[in-house]
N, C-alpha and C positions, 0 to 999 in steps of 0.2 A: 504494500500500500504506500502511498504516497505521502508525503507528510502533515500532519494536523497535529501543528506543531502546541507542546503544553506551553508556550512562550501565550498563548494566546490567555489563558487564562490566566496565568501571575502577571499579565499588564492589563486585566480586565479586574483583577481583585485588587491588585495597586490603585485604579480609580473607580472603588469601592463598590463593585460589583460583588455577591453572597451568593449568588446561584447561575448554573449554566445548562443550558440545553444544547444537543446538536442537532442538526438534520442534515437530510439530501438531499439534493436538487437531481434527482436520476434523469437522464436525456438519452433519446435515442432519437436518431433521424434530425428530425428540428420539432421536436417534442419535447415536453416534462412531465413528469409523473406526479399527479395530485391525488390523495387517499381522503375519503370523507367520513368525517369522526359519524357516530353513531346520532340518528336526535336523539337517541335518550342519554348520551353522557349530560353530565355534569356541569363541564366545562366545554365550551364554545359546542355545542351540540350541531351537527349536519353539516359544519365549517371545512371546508376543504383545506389542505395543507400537505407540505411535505413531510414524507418523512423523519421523525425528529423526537427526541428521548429527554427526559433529565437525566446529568449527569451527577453520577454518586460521586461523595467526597475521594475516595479511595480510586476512584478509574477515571483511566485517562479519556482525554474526547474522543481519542480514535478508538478505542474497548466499546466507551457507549455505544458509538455512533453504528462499532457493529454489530454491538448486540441488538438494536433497534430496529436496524436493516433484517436481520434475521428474522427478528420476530414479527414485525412489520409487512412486508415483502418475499420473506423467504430466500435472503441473499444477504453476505455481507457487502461492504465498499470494495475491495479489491484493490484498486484504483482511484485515487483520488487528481481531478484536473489541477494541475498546477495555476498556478496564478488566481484561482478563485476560492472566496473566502469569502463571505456577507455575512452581517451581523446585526442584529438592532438590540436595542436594550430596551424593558418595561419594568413595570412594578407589576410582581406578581400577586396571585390572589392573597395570599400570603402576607403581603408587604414587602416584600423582598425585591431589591434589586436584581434583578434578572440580565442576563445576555444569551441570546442564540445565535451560536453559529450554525452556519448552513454551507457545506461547500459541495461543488458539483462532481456526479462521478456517472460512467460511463454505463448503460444498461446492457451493454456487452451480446454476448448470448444468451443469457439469461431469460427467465420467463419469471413472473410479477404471483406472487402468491400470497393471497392477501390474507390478512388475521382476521379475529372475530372483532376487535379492537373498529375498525372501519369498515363500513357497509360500500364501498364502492370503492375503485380506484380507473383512472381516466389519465388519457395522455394527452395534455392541450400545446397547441403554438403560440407562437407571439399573438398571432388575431385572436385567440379566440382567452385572453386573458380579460376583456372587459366583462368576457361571462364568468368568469370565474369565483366564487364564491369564496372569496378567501377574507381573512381580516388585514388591515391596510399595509401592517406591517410583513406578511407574508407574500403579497405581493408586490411590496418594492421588492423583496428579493428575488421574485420570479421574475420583474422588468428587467432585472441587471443579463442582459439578453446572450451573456457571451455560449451559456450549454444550447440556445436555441439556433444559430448558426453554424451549424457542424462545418461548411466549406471554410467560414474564416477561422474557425480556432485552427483546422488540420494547417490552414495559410500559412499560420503562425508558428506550427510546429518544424 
């Protein structure tokens, strides 16, 4: 796997960040993978989102991220896109300073096997993210458009 570096979190608890989530941005073609919480959760019920776990004090973001994916999807990371990384910070239900990271990784050959955790999982493009049911913060991270152009990252490679 590629690196998801702990650098991230001791400069996100240095400006006093107490909690961390990760996710993934999976892509294939000029697609992303969005999974839809249950309506009857709890929290954000029928909300579309990426992939994405809270991280335990004890494990690192790349452990969460793939025990998340596993349980999530049916797949760890593998692979993680170099140069991409997004993040936003909220106050949790909790009260708790929060930060998620989210970096993108490749859906490979893989096939998508969804848990009981999400009643749905869909692959949308750049267009079709005005439909997207996400909350605000989850799709600035899906605009950051670099996993939805597969010709220009390969460009870049």
């Amino acid at each position: 796997m590629s690196s998801l570096p702990e650098s991230l979190r001791s400069t996100a608890t240095a400006e006093g960040i107490e909690k961390f989530l990760a996710g993934a941005k999976v892509h294939r073609c000029s697609a992303v993978l969005v999974v839809t919480r249950s309506p009857n959760d709890e929290f954000l019920p029928g909300i579309e989102e990426v992939p994405s776990v809270g991280v335990e004090t004890d494990e690192s973001l790349a452990a969460a991220l793939d025990r998340e994916l596993l349980e999530e999807v049916g797949f760890e990371a593998e692979t993680i896109d170099d140069g991409f990384i997004e993040y936003f910070d909220y106050i949790s239900a909790s009260g708790r300073h929060t930060r998620h990271f989210t970096v993108a990784i490749p859906l490979g050959e893989r096939s998508v096997r969804l848990s009981e955790e999400h009643v749905n999982a869909r692959w949308i493009t750049a267009e079709e993210l005005s439909d997207a049911r996400c909350t605000p913060e989850t799709l600035g991270v899906l605009e950051a458009l670099d996993p939805f152009d597969e010709r220009a990252r390969r460009s870049r490679a």
